[in-house]
Structure formats: structure tokens, C-alpha cells
C-alpha positions as a Python dict, from the first residue, in 0.01 Angstrom:
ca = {
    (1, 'X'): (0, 0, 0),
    (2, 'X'): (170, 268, -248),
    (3, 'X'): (99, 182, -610),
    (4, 'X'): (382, 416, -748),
    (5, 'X'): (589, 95, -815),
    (6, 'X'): (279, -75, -999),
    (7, 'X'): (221, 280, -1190),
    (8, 'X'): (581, 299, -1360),
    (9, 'X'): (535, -85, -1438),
    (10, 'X'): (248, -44, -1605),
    (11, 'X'): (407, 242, -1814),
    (12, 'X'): (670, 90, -1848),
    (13, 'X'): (509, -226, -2035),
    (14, 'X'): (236, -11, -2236),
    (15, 'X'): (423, 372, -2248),
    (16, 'X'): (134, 512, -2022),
    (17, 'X'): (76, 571, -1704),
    (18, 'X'): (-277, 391, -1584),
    (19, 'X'): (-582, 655, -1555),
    (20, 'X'): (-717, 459, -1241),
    (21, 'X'): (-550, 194, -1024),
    (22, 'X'): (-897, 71, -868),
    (23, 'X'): (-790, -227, -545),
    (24, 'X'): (-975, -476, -555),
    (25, 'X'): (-1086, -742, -283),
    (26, 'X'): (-781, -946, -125),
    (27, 'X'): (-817, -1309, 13),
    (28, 'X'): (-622, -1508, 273),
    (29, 'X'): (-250, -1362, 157),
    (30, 'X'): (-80, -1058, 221),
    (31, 'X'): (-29, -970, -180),
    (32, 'X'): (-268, -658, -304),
    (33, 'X'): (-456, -622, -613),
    (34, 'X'): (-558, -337, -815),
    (35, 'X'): (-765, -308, -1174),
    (36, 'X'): (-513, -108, -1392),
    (37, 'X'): (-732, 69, -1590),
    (38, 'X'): (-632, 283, -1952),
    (39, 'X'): (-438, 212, -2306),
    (40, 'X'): (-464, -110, -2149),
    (41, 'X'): (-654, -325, -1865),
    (42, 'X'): (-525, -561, -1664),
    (43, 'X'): (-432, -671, -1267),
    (44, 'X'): (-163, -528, -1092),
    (45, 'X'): (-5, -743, -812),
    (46, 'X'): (185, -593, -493),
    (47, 'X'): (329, -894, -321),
    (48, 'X'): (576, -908, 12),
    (49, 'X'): (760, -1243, -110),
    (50, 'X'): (971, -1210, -424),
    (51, 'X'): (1024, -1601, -379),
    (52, 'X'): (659, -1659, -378),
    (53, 'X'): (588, -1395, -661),
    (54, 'X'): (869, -1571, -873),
    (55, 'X'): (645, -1917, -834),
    (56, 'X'): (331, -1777, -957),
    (57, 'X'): (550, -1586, -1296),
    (58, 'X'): (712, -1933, -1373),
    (59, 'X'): (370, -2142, -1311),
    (60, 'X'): (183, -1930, -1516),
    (61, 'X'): (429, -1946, -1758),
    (62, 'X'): (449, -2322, -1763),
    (63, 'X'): (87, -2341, -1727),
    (64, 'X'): (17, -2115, -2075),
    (65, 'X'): (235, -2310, -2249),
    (66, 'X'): (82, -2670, -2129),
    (67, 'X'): (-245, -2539, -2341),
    (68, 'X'): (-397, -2429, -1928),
    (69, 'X'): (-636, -2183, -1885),
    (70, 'X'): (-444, -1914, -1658),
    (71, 'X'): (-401, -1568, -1630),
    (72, 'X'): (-114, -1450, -1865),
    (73, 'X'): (157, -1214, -1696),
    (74, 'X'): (265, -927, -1868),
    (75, 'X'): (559, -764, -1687),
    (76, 'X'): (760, -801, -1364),
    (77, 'X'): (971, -530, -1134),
    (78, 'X'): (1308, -565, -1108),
    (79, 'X'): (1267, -677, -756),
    (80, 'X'): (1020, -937, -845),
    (81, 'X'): (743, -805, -555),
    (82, 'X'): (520, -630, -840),
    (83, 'X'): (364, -753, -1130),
    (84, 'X'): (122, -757, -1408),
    (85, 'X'): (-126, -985, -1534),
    (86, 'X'): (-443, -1077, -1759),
    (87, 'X'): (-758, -936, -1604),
    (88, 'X'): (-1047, -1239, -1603),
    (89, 'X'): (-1287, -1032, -1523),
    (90, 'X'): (-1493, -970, -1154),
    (91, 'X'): (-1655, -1352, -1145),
    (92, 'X'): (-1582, -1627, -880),
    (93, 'X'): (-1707, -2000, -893),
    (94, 'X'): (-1781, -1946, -525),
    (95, 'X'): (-1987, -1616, -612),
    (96, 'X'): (-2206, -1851, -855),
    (97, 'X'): (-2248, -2123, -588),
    (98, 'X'): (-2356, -1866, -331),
    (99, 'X'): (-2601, -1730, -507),
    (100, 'X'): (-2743, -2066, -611),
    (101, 'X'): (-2718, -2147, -201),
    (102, 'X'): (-2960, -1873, -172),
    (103, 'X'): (-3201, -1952, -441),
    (104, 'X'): (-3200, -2320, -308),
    (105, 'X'): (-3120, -2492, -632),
    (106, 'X'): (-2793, -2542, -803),
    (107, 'X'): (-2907, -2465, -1168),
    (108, 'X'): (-2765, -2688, -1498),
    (109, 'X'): (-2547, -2388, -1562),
    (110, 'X'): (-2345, -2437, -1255),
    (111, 'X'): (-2368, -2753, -1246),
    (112, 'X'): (-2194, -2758, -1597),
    (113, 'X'): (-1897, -2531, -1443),
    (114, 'X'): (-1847, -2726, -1128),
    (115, 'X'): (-1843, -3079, -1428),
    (116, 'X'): (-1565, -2864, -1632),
    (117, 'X'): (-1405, -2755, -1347),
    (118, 'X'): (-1355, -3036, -1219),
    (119, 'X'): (-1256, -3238, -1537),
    (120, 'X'): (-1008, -2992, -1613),
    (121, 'X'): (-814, -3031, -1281),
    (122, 'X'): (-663, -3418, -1397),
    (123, 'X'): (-532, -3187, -1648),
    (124, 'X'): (-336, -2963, -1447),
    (125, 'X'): (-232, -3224, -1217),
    (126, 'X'): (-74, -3458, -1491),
    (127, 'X'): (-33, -3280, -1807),
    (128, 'X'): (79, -2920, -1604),
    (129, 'X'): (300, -3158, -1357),
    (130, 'X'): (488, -3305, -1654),
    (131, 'X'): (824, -3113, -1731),
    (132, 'X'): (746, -2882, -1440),
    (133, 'X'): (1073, -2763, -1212),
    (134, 'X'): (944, -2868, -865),
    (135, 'X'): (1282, -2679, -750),
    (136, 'X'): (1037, -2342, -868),
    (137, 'X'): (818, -2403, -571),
    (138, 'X'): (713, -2255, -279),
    (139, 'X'): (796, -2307, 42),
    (140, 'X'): (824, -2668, -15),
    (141, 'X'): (918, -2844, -319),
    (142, 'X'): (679, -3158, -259),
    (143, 'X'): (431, -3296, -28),
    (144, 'X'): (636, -3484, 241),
    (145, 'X'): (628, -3616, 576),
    (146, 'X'): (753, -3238, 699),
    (147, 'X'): (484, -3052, 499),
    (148, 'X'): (236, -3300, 658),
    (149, 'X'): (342, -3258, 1012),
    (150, 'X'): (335, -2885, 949),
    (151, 'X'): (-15, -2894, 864),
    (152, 'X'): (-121, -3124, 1133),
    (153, 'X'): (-21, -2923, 1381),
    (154, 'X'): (-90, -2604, 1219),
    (155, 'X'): (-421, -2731, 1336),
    (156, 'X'): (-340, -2869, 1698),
    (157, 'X'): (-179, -2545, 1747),
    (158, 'X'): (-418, -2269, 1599),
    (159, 'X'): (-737, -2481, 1637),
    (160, 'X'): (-780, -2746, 1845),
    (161, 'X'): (-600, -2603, 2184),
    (162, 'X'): (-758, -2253, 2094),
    (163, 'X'): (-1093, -2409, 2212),
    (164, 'X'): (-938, -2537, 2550),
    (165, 'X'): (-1019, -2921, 2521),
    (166, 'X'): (-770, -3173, 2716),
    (167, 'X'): (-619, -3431, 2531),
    (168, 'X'): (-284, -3675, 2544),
    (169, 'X'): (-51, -3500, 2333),
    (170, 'X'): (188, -3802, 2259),
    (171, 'X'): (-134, -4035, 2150),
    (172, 'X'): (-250, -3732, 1932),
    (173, 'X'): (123, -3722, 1759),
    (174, 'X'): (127, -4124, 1751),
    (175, 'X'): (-251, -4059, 1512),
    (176, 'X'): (9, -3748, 1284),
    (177, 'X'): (234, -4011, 1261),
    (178, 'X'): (13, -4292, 1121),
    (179, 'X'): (-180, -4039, 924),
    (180, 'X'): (185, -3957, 741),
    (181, 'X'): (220, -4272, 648),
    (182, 'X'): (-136, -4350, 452),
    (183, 'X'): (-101, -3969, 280),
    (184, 'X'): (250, -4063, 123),
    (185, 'X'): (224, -4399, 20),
    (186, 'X'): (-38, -4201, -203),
    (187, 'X'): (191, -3915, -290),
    (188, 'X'): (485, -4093, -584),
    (189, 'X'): (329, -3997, -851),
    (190, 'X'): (520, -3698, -962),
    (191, 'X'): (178, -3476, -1064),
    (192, 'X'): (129, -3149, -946),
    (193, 'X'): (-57, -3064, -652),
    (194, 'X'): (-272, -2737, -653),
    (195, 'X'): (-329, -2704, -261),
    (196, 'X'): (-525, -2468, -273),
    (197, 'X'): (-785, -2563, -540),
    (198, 'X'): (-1126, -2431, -458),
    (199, 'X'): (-1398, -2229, -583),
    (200, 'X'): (-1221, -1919, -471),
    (201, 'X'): (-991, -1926, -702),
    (202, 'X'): (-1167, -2062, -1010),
    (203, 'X'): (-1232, -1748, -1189),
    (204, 'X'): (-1560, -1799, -1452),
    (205, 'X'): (-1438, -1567, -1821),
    (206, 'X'): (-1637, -1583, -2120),
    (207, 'X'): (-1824, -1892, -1956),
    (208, 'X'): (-1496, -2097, -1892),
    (209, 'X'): (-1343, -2179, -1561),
    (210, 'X'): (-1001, -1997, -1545),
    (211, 'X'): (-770, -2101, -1261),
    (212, 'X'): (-588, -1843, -1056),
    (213, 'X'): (-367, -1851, -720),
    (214, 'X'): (-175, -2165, -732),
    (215, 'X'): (156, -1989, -625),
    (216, 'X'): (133, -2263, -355),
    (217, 'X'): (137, -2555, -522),
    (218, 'X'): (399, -2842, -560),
    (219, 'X'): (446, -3195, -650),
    (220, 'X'): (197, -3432, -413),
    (221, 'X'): (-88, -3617, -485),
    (222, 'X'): (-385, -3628, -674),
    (223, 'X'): (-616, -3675, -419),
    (224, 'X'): (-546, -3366, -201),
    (225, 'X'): (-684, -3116, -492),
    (226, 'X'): (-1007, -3300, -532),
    (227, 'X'): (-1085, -3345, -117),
    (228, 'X'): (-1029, -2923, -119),
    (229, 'X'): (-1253, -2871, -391),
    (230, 'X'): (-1550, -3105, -265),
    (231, 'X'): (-1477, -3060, 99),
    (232, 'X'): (-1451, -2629, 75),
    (233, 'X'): (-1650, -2571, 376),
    (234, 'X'): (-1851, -2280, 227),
    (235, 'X'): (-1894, -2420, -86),
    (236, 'X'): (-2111, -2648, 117),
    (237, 'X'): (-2142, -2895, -153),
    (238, 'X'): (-2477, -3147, -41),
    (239, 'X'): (-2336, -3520, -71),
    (240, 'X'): (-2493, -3617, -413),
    (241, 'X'): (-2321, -3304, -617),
    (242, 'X'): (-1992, -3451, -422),
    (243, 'X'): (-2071, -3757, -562),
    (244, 'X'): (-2140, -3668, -891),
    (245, 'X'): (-1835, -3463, -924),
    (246, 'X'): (-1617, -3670, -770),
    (247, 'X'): (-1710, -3901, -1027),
    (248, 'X'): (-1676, -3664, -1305),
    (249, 'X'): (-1300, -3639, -1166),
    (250, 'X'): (-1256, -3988, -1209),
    (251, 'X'): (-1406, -4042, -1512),
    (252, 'X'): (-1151, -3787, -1667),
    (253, 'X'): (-857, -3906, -1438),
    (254, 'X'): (-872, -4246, -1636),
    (255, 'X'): (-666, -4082, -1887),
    (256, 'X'): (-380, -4040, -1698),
    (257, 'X'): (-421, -4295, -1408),
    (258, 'X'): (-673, -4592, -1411),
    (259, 'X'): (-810, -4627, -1104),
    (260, 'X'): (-1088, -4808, -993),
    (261, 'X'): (-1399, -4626, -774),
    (262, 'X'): (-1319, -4825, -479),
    (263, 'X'): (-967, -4790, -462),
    (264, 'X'): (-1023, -4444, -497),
    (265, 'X'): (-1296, -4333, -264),
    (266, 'X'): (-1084, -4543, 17),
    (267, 'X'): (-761, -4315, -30),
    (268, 'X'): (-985, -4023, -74),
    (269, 'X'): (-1133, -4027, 275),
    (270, 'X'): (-763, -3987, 444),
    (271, 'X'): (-694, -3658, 240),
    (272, 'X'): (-1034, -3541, 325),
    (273, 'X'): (-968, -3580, 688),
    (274, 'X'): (-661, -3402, 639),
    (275, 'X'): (-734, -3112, 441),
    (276, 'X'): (-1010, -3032, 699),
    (277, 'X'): (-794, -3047, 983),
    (278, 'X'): (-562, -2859, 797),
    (279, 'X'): (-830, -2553, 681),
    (280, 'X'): (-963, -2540, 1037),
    (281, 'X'): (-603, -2460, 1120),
    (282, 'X'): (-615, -2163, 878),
    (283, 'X'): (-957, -2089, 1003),
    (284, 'X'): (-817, -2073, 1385),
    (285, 'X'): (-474, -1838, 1267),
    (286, 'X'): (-640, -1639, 1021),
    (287, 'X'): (-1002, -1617, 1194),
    (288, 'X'): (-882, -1590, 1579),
    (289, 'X'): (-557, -1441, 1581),
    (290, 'X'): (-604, -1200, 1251),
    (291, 'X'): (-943, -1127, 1290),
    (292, 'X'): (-1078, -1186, 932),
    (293, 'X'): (-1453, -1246, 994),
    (294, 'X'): (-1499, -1461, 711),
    (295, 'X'): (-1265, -1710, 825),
    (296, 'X'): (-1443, -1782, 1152),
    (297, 'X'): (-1783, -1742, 952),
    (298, 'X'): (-1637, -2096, 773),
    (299, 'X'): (-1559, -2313, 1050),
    (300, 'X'): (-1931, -2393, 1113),
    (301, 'X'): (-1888, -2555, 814),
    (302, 'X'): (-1617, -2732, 847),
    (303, 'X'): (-1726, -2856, 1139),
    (304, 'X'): (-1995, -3009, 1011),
    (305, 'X'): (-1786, -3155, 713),
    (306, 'X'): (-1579, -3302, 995),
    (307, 'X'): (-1891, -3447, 1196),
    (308, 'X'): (-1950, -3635, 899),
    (309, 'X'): (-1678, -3761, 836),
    (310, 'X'): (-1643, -3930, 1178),
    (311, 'X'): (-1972, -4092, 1143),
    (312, 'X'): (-1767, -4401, 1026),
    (313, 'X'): (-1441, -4318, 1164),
    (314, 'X'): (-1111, -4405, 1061),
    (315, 'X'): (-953, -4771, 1271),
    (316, 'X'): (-607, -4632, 1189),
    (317, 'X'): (-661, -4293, 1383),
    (318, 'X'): (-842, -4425, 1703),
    (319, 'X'): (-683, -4150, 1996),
    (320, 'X'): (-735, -3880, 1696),
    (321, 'X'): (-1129, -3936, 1598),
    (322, 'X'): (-1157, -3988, 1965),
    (323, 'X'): (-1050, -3621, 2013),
    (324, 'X'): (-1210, -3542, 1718),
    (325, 'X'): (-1566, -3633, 1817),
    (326, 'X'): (-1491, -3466, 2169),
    (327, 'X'): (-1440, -3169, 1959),
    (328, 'X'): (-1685, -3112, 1770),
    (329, 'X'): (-1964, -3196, 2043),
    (330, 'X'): (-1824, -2893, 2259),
    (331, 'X'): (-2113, -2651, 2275),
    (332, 'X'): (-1956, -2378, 2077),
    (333, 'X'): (-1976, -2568, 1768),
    (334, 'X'): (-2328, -2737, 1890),
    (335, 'X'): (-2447, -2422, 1924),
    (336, 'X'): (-2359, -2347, 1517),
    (337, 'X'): (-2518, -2667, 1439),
    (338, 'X'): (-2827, -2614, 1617),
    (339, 'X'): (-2899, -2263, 1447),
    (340, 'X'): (-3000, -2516, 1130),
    (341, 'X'): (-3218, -2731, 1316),
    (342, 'X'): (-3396, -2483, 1473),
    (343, 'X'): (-3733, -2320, 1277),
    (344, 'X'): (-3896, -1990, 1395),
    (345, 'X'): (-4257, -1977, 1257),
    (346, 'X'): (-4396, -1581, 1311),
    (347, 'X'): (-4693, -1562, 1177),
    (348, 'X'): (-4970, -1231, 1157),
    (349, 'X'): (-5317, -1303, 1192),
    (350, 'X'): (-5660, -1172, 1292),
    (351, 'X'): (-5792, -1180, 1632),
    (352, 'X'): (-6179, -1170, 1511),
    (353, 'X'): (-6052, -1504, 1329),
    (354, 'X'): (-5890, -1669, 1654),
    (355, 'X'): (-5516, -1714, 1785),
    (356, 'X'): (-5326, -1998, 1515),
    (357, 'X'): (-5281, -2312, 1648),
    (358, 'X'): (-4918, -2416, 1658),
    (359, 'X'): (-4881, -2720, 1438),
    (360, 'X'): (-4475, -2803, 1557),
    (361, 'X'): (-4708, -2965, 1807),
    (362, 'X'): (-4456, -2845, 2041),
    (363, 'X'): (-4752, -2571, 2208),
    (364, 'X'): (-4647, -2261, 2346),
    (365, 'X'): (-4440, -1967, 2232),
    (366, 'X'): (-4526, -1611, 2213),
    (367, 'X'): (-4853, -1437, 2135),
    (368, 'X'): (-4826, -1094, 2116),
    (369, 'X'): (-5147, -801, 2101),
    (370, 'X'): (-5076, -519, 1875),
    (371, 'X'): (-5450, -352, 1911),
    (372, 'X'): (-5332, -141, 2150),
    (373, 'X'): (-5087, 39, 1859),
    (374, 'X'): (-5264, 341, 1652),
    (375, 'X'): (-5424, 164, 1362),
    (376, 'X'): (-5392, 284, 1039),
    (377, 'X'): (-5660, 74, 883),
    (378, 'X'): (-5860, 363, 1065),
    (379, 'X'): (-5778, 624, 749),
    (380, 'X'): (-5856, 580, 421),
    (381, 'X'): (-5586, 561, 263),
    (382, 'X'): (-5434, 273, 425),
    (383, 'X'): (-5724, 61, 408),
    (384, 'X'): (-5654, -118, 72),
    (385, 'X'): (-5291, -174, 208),
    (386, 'X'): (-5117, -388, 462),
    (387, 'X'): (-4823, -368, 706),
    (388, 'X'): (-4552, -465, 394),
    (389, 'X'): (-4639, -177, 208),
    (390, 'X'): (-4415, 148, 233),
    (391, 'X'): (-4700, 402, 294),
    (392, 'X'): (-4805, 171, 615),
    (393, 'X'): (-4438, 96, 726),
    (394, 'X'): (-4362, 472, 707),
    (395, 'X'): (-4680, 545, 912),
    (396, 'X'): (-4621, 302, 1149),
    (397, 'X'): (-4262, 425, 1194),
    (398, 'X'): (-4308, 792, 1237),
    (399, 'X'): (-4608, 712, 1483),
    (400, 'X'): (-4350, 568, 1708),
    (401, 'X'): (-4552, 328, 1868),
    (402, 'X'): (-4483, 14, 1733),
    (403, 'X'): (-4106, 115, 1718),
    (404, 'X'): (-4118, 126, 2124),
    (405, 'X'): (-4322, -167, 2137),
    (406, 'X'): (-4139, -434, 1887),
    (407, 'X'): (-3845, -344, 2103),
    (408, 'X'): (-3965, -527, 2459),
    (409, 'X'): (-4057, -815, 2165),
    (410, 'X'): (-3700, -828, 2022),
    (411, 'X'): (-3562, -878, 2374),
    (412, 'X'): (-3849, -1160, 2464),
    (413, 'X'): (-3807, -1387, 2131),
    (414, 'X'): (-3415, -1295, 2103),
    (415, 'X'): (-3376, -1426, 2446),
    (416, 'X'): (-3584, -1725, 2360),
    (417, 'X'): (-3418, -1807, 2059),
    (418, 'X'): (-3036, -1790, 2219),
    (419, 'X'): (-3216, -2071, 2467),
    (420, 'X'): (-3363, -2265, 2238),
    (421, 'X'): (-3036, -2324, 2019),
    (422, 'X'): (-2837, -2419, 2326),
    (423, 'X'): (-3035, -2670, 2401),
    (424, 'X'): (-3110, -2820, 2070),
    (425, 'X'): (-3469, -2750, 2024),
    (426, 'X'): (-3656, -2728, 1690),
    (427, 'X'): (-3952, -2500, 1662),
    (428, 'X'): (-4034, -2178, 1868),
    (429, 'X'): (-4336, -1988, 1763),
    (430, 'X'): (-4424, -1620, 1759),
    (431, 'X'): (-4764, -1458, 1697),
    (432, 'X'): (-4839, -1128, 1615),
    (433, 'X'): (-5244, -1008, 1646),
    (434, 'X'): (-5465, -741, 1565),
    (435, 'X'): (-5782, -656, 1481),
    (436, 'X'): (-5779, -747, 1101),
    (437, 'X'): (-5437, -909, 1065),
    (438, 'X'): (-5384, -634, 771),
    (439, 'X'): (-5160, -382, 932),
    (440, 'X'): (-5020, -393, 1259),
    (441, 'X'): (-4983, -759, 1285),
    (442, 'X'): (-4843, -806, 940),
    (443, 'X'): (-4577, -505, 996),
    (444, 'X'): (-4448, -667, 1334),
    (445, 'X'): (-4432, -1023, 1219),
    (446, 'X'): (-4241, -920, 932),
    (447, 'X'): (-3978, -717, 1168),
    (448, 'X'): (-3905, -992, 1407),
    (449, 'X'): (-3902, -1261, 1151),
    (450, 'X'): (-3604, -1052, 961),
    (451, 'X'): (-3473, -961, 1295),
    (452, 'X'): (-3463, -1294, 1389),
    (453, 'X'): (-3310, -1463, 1083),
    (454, 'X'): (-3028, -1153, 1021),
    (455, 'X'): (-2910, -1158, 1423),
    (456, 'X'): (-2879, -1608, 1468),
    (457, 'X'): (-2914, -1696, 1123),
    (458, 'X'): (-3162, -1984, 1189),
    (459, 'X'): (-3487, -2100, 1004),
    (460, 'X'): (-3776, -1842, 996),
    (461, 'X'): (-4108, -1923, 827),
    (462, 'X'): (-4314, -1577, 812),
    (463, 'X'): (-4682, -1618, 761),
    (464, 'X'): (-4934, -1358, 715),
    (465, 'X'): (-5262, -1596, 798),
    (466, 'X'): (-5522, -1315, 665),
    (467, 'X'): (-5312, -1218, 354),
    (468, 'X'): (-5172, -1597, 243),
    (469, 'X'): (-4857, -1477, 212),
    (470, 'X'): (-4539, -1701, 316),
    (471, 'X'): (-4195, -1622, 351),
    (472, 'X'): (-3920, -1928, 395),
    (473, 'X'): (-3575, -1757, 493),
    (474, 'X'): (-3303, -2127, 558),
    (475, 'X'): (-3004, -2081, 793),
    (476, 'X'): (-2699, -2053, 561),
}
């Protein structure tokens, strides 16, 4: 996209032209963004809707003035389709919680952002909804019965047929009808609904949660935003931190609505339904028919949010959980869910110390002889180093044996593996021996382990018997 018409903004609003224009990564819209960068930093915007442009400029305006913590914008084309605004900086909530997902502990630093984060949003909902002009919005104005149906079969349309299961279509839009009904009875209060509220676009600036990309919110109800926070499917948020936040939103909500926990967490479920159905929608358009990877890399999740949920179903949705639970037991998405209960233990070792035992109790698997490879335990050099060290790895590597080798073993355990998670099993094991379990062993076990986890993304436990070393890597 040209950046000409961002360029003569940006000099026009500071009396320079911008030394870099650096793009930066985009998201689920069609709008570009770029790091302005020179008297001056800040974000420039290229959008393709001046209506939905012109919501963002007169939220954010509203917003600033409510006291809200939102990016300030600076200066707007003519035509409304470019703009500039306050730079917070390169740091996503989502970034934070990934990183904690892979350290396997949310830390009392997060868990402090996800409290304020949360807190804050009563804030936007009530105190940002009051005085707001709802007739700024868009598409729609408000959460209605139109909006709903949209959404519902946003998802029967982009999802659900997508993965070719039969259903009645008139008891399905009997289920959208009843569903309408529950989500507006919930939906007077004039507050303002985010939509879109997740970690995505919860920007972290100086240790403060910032909030960024509600161009697509409206007036609806206060349940919605805190069912697509909770419920993100990536954020992958374990029950008990749902709980705890959820309370956290409720303990700050009492300010502007008292509501009891019960009465809550009952109306909650039904917008938690919803927004899934209505992100797996998004997932199917943007993910199938777009092609954007990391839309189809969500639905897993969702799926399993949605699993959940239908553990105690809903009585006023009977034909729609029915089709539901059909759904998610197809084996494409029981083949995602299986990739988590399925461990891989590879494990080095020592022939003159005798082949492991496998303790899955499960027997079996694959035991395969390295002695046959040239050892570099023969040389000097090597001898006070094992198979994880560079000096062996590059030996081992420009020998060419093991490469030609660990190839037939790639095909053997991948095949195994792909079998395994179709049908649901839980442990597969995969030995590597040699003569001292030092270098040959220890280099192969480590290859197919990482092979292994980076190609199906299930469990693999690496052990290196004769070295007591032990490697965890958990399906994501």
C-alpha cells in the first residue's frame, strides 16, 4: 500500500516529512500500519472504510476525554482513509500470555495485567457508554436481533457447513431464534459494547493496559466483552484464572450494576456460547477462504472451549448442542485434541547398561541401534563431550551417516505418531542406543524428539538415561 498519502500527513501535522515509515504487523482487518519515525513518532493508519476510520477518530476522542486509556489521534486526511495516532509502543497482552504459555506458569506480573485489564473494562462499558453517539458506529448502531442473526450464521455459513456435517436447517434456525431471545433480554442497558475485546488488542505502555481497535464496537451488553476476553481461544485461559478474573470483573462491575454471582454466571454462559460460534465463523472466512494461517491455527482452541461448554449443555438450544456435539467429535477436530493427550518419550541410553523399560506400561515402540554409525567417542577430542554439543553435532553431520540414517527413523516414528493421534492413544516410545549412550544415541534422540514435537505439536519427553538429562516440550 503507497504511504505517499500518510507521508504529506505526517508533514503536514509536524512540518516534516517522516525519515522512515517502518509497516508494522496487521491483524484480522484490511487497514495498514506503519511506525512514522522522525521530529516526531507515532502510527500511521491506511484504512479502506472512511465510515469505519471516522468511528475509531470519534471513539478515541470520546474515549480520551472519559479519563480512558487510548491511543490519542493526531491528524486525519481529508478523505478520512488515513490517519495518525499515539504510538504505545511494540507490546501485546497476548505476547505476555504466550510467553507465560511457554514457560508453564502465568507469573504475578501478568496476572496483575490480566486483574487491571479486566477491572478497567466496567469502565469503558459504563462510564465510556455514557454520552456516547451510538449513531457514530459501525456497521451497526447496537446489538440487535439482526446483528445476532448475522453472527449466527456467519458461523453456519463459514464454519459449520465448511466441514460437511448434515443437519436440519429449520431446527438449527428455530435454536438462532431462541438464542436471540436470551442475548437481548440481556442487552437494555445502554453501555457500550467493545466486541472485540481481547488480548490482541490490549496494548501493555509503561506497565498499563492501553486499549486499541474498538472501531467495532456499539451499544450491547455487558456480558459479550467479558465472554471474548475469557473465552479468546489462544489466550487459552485454564478455568481457575477464568474464574478469578471473571470475578475481578464483577467485583468492579458493582459500581455500575449490582449483580449477584449467580445471576451473572447464568447469563454469562449464553454469550459465551455465542461469541464462540461467532469467532469460529471468523476462523472458517478468514482461516479457509483467506488463508491466514493463524486463524485456522485458533480453532483447535476454540474447539475445545466449545467441548466444554457442552459438557452441561444448554435445555433451551436442544437441535443446536445436538449439532454441536456432532461437531466437534468429527475426526478433524479429534485429531487436534488428541495431539495433547498424546506423550512421546525418546529417550538415549547405553546398550552395555540394557534397553529402558517402558514405564507407560503400554510395551512396545521403537528401539533403534546407532552402533553401526562412525563413533566419535573413538577420538579424543570428543570423548569429554556428548551428542548435544556443537563439536559432536557438527561431526556427526558432516560424516553423513547419521543424517541418512535418522531419515528411515523420521518416516518410522512420523508414521507412528499420525496413527497414534487418530486413534486416541497416549504414549508411544522411541529408543535410541549405542555403545555408551554419550554420542550417537544422545544426538538422534534429541533430533527426533524436536522433529517430532515441531511437525504434530504433541507431548515429547527427551531423556538422555546415561547423562540425566530431561527435556519436557507440552503441545501448545
Amino acid at each position: 500500500m503507497n504511504t505517499d498519502n500518510l507521508k504529506l500527513l505526517y508533514q503536514k501535522y509536524t512540518g516534516k516529512f517522516p525519515e522512515t515509515a517502518e509497516p508494522l504487523p496487521g491483524a484480522g482487518s484490511n487497514r495498514k500500519y506503519y511506525r512514522l519515525k522522525g521530529s516526531f513518532q507515532c502510527i500511521g493508519v491506511c484504512g479502506t472504510s472512511p465510515e469505519e476510520n471516522a468511528a475509531f477518530i470519534y471513539m478515541s476522542e470520546h474515549f480520551k476525554k472519559k479519563g480512558l486509556p487510548v491511543p490519542e489521534v493526531y491528524a486525519v486526511s481529508d478523505d478520512r482513509l488515513h490517519y495518525l495516532q499515539e504510538d504505545l509502543g511494540d507490546t501485546l497482552l497476548f505476547q505476555l500470555i504466550q510467553q507465560a504459555q511457554h514457560r508453564q506458569n502465568a507469573d504475578t506480573g501478568l496476572m496483575n495485567l490480566l486483574e487491571k485489564t479486566i477491572r478497567l473494562l466496567p469502565e469503558f462499558q459504563f462510564k465510556g457508554g455514557a454520552d456516547m453517539d451510538f449513531s457514530k458506529c459501525y456497521p451497526p448502531v447496537s446489538f440487535s436481533r439482526r446483528s445476532i442473526l448475522w453472527d449466527l450464521n456467519y458461523f453456519k455459513y463459514c464454519f459449520l457447513k465448511t466441514t460437511r456435517l448434515e443437519f436440519e436447517e429449520n431446527a438449527l434456525e428455530d435454536d438462532f431464534e431462541s438464542m436471540c431471545g436470551i442475548l437481548l433480554k440481556a442487552a437494555s442497558e445502554p453501555t457500550f459494547m467493545y466486541r472485540d475485546f481481547q488480548s490482541r488488542n490490549v496494548m501493555i505502555k509503561d506497565g498499563e493496559p492501553c486499549f486499541i481497535d474498538f472501531q467495532g464496537g456499539r451499544k450491547g451488553p455487558f456480558y459479550y466483552d467479558v465472554a471474548s476476553f475469557l473465552w479468546q481461544a489462544k489466550a487459552n485461559f485454564p478455568n481457575s484464572v477464568r474464574q478469578h478474573l471473571t470475578n475481578e470483573y464483577l467485583d468492579a462491575l458493582q459500581t455500575y450494576k449490582p449483580i449477584g454471582k449467580d445471576e451473572f454466571a447464568s447469563c454469562l454462559r449464553h454469550f459465551v456460547l455465542f461469541r464462540t460460534l461467532q469467532v469460529l465463523g471468523t476462523y472458517g472466512f478468514r482461516g479457509h477462504f483467506e488463508q491466514k494461517a493463524h486463524f485456522i491455527e485458533s480453532v483447535p482452541f476454540a474447539i475445545e472451549n466449545l467441548r466444554q461448554l457442552l459438557e452441561d449443555g444448554f435445555a433451551e438450544y436442544p437441535y443446536l448442542c445436538d449439532t454441536l456435539r456432532r461437531m466437534v467429535d468429527l475426526p478433524q477436530f479429534c485429531y487436534e485434541r488428541n495431539k495433547k493427550k498424546l506423550t512421546v518419550t525418546v529417550m538415549s541410553f547405553s546398550y552395555k547398561k540394557g534397553i529402558p523399560e517402558d514405564t507407560s506400561g503400554n510395551g512396545g515402540g521403537y528401539v533403534f541401534d546407532c552402533r553401526a554409525i562412525h563413533n566419535p567417542g573413538r577420538y579424543e577430542q570428543y570423548k569429554q563431550l556428548t551428542g548435544l554439543d556443537e563439536p559432536v553435532i557438527r561431526f556427526l553431520e558432516d560424516d553423513g551417516e547419521i543424517t541418512a540414517f535418522l531419515a528411515h527413523a523420521d518416516a518410522l516414528t512420523e508414521a507412528h505418531v499420525k496413527r497414534f493421534i487418530e486413534r486416541g492413544f497416549t504414549h508411544l516410545s522411541v529408543c535410541f542406543g549405542c555403545t555408551g549412550g554419550q554420542h550417537r544415541s544422545v544426538y538422534s534422540a534429541q533430533h527426533v524428539a524436536e522433529h517430532l514435537y515441531q511437525k504434530f505439536n504433541v507431548n515429547v519427553r527427551v531423556i538422555h538415561r546415561e547423562q540425566h538429562i530431561e527435556q519436557f516440550f507440552e503441545s501448545k
